[in-house]
MARBAVO-475926 format. One record per residue (C-alpha): residue number from 1; residue in one letter; y negated, z negated, x. Coordinates in steps of 0.5 Angstrom, whole numbers, m for minus. Example, Ala and Ser with C-alpha at 12.3 -4.5 7.8 and 13.67 -1.06 7.14 Angstrom:
% MARBAVO-475926
{num: 1&residuo: A&py: 9&pz: m16&px: 25}
{num: 2&residuo: S&py: 2&pz: m14&px: 27}
***
This chain:
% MARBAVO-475926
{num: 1&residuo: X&py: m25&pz: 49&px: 14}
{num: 2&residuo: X&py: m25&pz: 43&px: 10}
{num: 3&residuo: X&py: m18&pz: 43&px: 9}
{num: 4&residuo: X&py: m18&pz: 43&px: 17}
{num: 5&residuo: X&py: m23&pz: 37&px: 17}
{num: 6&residuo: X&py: m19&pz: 33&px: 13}
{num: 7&residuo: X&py: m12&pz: 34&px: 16}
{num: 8&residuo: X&py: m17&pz: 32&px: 23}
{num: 9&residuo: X&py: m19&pz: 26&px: 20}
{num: 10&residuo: X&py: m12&pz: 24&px: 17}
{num: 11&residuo: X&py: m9&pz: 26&px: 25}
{num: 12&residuo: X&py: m14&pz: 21&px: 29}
{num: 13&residuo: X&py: m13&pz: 15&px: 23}
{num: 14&residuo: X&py: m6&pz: 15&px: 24}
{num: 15&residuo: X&py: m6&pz: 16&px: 31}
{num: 16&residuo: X&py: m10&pz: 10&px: 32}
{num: 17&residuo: X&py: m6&pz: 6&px: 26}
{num: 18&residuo: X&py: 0&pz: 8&px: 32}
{num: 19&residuo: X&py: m4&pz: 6&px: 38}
{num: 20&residuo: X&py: m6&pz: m1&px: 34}
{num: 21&residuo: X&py: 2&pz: m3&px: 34}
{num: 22&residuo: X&py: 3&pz: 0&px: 40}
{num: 23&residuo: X&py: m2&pz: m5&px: 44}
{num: 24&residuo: X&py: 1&pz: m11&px: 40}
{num: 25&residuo: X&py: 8&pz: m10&px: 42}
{num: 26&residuo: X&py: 5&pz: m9&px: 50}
{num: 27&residuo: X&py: 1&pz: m14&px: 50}
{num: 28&residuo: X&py: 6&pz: m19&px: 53}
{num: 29&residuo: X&py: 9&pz: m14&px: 57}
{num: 30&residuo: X&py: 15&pz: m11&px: 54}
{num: 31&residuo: X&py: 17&pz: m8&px: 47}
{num: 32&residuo: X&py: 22&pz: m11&px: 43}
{num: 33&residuo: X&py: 27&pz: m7&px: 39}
{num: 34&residuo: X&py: 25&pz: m12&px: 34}
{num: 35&residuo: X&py: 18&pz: m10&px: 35}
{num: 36&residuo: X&py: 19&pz: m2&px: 35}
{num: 37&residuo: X&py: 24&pz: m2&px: 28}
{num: 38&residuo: X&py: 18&pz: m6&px: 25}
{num: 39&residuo: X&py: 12&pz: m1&px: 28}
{num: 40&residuo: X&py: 18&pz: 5&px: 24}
{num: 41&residuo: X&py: 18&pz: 1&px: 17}
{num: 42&residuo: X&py: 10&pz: m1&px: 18}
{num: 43&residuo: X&py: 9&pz: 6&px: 18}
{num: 44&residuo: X&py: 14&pz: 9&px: 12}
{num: 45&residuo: X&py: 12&pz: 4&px: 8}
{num: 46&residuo: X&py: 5&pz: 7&px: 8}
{num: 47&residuo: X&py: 2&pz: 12&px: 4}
{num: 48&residuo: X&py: m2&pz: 14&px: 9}
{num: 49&residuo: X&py: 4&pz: 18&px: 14}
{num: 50&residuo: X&py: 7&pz: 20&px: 7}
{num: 51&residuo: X&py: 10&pz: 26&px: 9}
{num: 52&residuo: X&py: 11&pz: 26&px: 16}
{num: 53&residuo: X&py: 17&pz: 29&px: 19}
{num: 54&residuo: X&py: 22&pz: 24&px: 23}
{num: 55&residuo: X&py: 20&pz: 29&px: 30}
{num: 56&residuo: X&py: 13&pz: 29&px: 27}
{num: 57&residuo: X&py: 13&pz: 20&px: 27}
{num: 58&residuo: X&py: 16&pz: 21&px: 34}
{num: 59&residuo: X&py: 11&pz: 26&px: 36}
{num: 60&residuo: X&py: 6&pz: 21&px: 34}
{num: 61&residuo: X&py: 8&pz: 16&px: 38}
{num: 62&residuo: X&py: 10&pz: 19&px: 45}
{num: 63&residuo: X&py: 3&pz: 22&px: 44}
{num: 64&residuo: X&py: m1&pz: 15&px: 43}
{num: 65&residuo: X&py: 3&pz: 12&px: 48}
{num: 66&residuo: X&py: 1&pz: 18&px: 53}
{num: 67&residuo: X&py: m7&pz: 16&px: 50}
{num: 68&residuo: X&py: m6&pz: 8&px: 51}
{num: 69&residuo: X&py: m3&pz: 9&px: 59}
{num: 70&residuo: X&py: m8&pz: 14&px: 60}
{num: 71&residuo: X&py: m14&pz: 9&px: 59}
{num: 72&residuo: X&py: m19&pz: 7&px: 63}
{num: 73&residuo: X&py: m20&pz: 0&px: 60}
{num: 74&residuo: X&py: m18&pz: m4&px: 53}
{num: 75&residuo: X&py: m25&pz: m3&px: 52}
{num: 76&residuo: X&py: m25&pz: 4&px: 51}
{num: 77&residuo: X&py: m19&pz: 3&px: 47}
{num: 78&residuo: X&py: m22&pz: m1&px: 42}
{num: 79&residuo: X&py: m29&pz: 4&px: 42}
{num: 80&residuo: X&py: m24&pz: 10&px: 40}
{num: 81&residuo: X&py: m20&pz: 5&px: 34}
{num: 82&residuo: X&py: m27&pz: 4&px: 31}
{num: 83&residuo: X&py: m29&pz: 11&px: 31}
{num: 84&residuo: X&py: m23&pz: 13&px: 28}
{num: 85&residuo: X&py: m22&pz: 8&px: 23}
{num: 86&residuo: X&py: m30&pz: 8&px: 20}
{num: 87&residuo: X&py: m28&pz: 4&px: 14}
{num: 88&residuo: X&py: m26&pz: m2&px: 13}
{num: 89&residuo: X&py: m20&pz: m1&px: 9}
{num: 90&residuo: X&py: m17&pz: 2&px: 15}
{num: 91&residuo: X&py: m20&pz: m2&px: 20}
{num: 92&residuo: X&py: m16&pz: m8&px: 16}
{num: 93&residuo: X&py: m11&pz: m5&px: 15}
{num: 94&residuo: X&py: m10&pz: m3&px: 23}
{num: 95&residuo: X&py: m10&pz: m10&px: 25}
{num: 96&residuo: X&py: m5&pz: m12&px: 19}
{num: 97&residuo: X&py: 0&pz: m7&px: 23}
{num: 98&residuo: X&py: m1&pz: m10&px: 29}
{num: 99&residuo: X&py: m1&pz: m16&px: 27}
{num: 100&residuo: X&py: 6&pz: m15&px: 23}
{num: 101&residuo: X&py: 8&pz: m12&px: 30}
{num: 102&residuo: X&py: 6&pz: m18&px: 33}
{num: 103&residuo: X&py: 10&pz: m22&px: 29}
{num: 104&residuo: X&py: 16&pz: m19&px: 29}
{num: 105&residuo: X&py: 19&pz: m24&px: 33}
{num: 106&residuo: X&py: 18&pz: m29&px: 28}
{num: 107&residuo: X&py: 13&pz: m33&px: 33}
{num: 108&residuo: X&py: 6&pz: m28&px: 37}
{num: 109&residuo: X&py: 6&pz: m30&px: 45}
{num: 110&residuo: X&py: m1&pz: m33&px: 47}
{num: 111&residuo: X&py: m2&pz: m25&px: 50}
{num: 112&residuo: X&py: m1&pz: m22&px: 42}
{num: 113&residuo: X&py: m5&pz: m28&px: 40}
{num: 114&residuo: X&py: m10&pz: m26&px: 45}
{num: 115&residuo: X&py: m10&pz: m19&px: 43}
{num: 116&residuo: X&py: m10&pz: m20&px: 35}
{num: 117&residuo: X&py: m16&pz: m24&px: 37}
{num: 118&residuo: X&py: m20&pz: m18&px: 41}
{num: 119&residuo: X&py: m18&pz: m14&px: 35}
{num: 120&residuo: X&py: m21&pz: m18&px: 30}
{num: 121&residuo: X&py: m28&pz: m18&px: 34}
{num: 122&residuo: X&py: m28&pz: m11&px: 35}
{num: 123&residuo: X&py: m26&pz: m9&px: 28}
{num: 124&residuo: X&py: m30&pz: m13&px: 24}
{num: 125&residuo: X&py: m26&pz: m18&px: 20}
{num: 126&residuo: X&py: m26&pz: m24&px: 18}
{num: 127&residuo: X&py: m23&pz: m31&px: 19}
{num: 128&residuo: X&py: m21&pz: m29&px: 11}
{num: 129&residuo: X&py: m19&pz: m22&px: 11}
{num: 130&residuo: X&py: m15&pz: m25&px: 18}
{num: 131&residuo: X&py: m11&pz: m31&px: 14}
{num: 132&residuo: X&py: m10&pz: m27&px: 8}
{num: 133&residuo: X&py: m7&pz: m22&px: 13}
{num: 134&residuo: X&py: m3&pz: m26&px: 16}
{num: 135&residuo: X&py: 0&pz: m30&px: 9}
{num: 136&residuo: X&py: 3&pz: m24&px: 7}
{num: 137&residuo: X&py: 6&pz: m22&px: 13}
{num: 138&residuo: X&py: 9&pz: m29&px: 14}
{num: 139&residuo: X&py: 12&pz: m30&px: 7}
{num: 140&residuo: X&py: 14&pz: m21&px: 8}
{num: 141&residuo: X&py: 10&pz: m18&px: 2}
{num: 142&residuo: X&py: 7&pz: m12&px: 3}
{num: 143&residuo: X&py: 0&pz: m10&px: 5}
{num: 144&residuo: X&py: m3&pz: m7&px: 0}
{num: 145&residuo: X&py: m4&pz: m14&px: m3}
{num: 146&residuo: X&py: m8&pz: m16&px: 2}
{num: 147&residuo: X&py: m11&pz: m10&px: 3}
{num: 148&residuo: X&py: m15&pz: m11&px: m4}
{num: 149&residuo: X&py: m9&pz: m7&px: m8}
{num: 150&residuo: X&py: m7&pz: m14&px: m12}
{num: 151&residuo: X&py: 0&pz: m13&px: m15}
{num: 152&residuo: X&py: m4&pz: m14&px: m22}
{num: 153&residuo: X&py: m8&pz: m7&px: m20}
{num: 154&residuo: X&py: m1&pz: m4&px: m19}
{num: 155&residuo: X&py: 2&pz: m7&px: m26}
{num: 156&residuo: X&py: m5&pz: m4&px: m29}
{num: 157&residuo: X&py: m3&pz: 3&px: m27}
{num: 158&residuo: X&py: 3&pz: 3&px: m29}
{num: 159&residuo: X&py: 1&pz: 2&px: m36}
{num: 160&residuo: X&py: m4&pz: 7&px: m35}
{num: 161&residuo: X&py: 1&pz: 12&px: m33}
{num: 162&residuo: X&py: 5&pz: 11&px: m40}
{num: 163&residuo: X&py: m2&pz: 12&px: m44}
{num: 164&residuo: X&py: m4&pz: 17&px: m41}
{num: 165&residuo: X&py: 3&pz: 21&px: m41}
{num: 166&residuo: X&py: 0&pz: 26&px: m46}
{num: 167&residuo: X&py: m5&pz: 27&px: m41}
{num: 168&residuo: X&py: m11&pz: 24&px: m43}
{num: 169&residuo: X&py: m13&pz: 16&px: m44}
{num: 170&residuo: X&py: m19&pz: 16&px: m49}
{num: 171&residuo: X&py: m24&pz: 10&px: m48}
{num: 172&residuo: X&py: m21&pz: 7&px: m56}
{num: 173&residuo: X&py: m15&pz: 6&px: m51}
{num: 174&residuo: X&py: m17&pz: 4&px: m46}
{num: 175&residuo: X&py: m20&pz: m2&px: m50}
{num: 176&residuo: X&py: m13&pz: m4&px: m53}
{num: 177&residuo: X&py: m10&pz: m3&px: m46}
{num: 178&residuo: X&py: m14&pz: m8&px: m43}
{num: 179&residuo: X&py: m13&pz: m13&px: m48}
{num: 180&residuo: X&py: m5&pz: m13&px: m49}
{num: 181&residuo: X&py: m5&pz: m14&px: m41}
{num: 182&residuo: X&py: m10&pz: m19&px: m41}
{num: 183&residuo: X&py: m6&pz: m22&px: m45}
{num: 184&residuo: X&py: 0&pz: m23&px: m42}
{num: 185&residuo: X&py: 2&pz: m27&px: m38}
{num: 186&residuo: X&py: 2&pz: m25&px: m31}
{num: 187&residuo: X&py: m5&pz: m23&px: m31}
{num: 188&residuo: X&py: m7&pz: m30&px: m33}
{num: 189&residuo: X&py: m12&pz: m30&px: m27}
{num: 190&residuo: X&py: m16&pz: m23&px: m28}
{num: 191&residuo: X&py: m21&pz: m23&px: m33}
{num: 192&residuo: X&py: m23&pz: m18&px: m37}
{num: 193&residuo: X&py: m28&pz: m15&px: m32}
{num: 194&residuo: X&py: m23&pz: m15&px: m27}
{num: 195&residuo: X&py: m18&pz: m12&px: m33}
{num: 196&residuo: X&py: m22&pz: m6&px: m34}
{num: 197&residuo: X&py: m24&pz: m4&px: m27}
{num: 198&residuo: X&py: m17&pz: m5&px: m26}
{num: 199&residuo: X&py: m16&pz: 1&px: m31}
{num: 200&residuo: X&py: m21&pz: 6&px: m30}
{num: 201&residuo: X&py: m20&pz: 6&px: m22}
{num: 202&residuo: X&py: m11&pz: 8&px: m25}
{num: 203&residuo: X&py: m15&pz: 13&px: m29}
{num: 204&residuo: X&py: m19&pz: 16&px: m23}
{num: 205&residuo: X&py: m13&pz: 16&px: m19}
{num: 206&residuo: X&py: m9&pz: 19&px: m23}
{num: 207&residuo: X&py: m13&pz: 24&px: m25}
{num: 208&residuo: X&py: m16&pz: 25&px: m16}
{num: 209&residuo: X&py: m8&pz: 26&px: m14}
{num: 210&residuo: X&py: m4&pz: 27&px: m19}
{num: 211&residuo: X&py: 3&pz: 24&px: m21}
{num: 212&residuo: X&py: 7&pz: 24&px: m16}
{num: 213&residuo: X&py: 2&pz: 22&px: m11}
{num: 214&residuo: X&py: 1&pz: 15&px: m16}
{num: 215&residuo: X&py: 9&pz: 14&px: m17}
{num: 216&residuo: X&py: 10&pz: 14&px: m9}
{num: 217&residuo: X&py: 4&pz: 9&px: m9}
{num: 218&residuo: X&py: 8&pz: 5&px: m13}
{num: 219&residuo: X&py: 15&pz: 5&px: m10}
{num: 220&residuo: X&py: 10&pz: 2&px: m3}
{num: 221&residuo: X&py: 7&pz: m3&px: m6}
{num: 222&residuo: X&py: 12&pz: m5&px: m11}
{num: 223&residuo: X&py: 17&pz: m7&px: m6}
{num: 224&residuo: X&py: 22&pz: m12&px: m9}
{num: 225&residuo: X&py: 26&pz: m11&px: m15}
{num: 226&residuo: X&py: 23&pz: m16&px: m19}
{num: 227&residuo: X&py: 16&pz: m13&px: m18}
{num: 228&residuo: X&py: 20&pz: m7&px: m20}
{num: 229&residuo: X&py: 23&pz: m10&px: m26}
{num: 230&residuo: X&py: 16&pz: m14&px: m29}
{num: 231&residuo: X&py: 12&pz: m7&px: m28}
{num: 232&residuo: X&py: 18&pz: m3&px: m31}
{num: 233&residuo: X&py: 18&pz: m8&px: m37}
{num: 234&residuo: X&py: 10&pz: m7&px: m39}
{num: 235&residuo: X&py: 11&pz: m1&px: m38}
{num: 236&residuo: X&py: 17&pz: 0&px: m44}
{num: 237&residuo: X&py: 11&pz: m4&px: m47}
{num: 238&residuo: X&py: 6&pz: 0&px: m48}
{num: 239&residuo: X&py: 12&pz: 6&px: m49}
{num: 240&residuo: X&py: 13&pz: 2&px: m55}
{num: 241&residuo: X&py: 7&pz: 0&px: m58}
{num: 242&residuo: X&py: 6&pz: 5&px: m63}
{num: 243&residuo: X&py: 14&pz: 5&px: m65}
{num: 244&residuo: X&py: 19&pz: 9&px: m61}
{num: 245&residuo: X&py: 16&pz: 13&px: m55}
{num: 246&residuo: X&py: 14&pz: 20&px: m55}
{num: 247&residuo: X&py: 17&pz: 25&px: m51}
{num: 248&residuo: X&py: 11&pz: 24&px: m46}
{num: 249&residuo: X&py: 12&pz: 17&px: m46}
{num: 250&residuo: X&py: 20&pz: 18&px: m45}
{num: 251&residuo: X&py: 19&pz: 22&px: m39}
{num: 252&residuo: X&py: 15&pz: 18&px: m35}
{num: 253&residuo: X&py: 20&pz: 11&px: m37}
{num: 254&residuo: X&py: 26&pz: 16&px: m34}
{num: 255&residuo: X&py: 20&pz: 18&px: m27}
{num: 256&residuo: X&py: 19&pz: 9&px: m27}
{num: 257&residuo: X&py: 26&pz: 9&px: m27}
{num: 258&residuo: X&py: 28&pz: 13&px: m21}
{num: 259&residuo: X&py: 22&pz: 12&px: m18}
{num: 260&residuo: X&py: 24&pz: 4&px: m18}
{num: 261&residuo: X&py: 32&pz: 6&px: m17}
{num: 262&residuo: X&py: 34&pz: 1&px: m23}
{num: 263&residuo: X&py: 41&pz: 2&px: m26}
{num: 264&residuo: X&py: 41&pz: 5&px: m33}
{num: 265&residuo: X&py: 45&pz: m1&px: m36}
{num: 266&residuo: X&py: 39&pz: m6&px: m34}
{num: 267&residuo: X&py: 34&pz: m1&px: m37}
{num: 268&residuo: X&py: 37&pz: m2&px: m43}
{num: 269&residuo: X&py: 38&pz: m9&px: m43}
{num: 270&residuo: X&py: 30&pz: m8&px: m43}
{num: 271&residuo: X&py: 29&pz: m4&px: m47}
{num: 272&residuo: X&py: 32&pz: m8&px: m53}
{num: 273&residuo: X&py: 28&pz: m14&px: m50}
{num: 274&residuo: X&py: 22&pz: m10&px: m51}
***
């Protein structure tokens, strides 16, 4: 009965993430196929639809079309959006998508405006959350950045995954985590309240959804290769801190590596960088 439930509730989220881009495409009467590629690549780059079949995406779509045109008012549509989406992580996240649709012609019409307009009002989000949202999208970053998944949360995690490669993360090196990231460079602007929190949200994921879950995370969060190539070089990091890696430690590098599709030549060349 549970498992039912959840299934359930994971079905109307989605659905409604759909119904949010479908609306931002109609909204100035006519559907790109610019608008509808973005609306496909939104949705494969999200965790969320991990493991939707292509004939179950276009299942999904036809039936939130149906829904949409079937809709007395935009009104009811957006009573159904918020009481699909009750939290406001994917309240927030739905209007990224329809925002990412709207502007998938490099330039929103005064009607997908409107609309964008309407949907901040009746999803709760803020003139900051809109800005943050819509800075992303135009310089082409991913979502989860603006989604509160920051890119040094995900360079903390993959550390945290070479840590824990035997399958525990004792507090001792926890510790010693946090002070190697925090003194790095690239988490100049995190403190190490932040650092720590970083590392104790990795830790209960890990343990909540298993690695291959966390590694596809990390494959859409961690968009392009230079991302990949900082997170895979802390990772050699802290692989090597103690010396050579153990055999845990390796194994996890070889899933890094094919989760970022990095070439074995380039992985040698970091390796001997340390």
């Amino acid at each position: 009965m549970a498992r039912e439930q959840a299934v359930k509730a994971r079905n109307d989220r989605n659905g409604a993430l759909v119904e949010a881009m479908l609306l931002a495409a109609m909204a100035d009467g006519r559907v790109s196929q610019r608008e509808m590629q973005t609306l496909l690549s939104r949705v494969l780059e999200r965790p969320e639809f991990e493991g939707t079949r292509p004939d179950e995406l276009n299942a999904l779509v036809e039936t939130s079309a149906a829904r949409l045109s079937e809709a007395k008012n935009l009104d009811d549509v957006l009573a159904s959006l918020r009481r699909r989406l009750p939290d406001h992580k994917n309240r927030m996240l739905a209007f990224g998508l329809a925002a990412a649709v709207a502007l998938a012609d490099q330039r929103a019409t005064r009607d997908e405006l409107g609309l964008l307009k309407t949907f901040q009002a009746a999803l709760g989000i803020s003139e900051d959350e809109v800005a943050q949202i819509i800075d992303v999208i135009e310089n082409g970053g991913s979502l989860a950045e603006a989604l509160g998944e920051p890119l040094e949360r995900l360079f903390a995690e993959v550390m945290v995954l070479v840590s824990a490669a035997d399958g525990k993360l004792q507090e001792a090196e926890a510790r010693a985590l946090v002070e190697s990231f925090a003194a790095d460079p690239l988490f100049e602007n995190v403190s190490p309240e932040r650092a720590q929190s970083f590392v104790s949200e990795s830790v209960t994921a890990l343990a909540a959804e298993g690695l291959p879950q966390r590694l596809h995370v990390l494959a859409h969060g961690l968009t392009t290769h230079a991302q990949r190539v900082k997170a895979f070089r802390l990772a050699i990091k802290i692989a090597h801190a103690g010396g050579a890696p153990s055999h845990p430690e390796q194994r996890i590098l070889d899933m890094l590596q094919a989760t970022f599709g990095l070439a074995d030549d380039e992985v040698a060349r970091l390796s001997r960088e340390g």
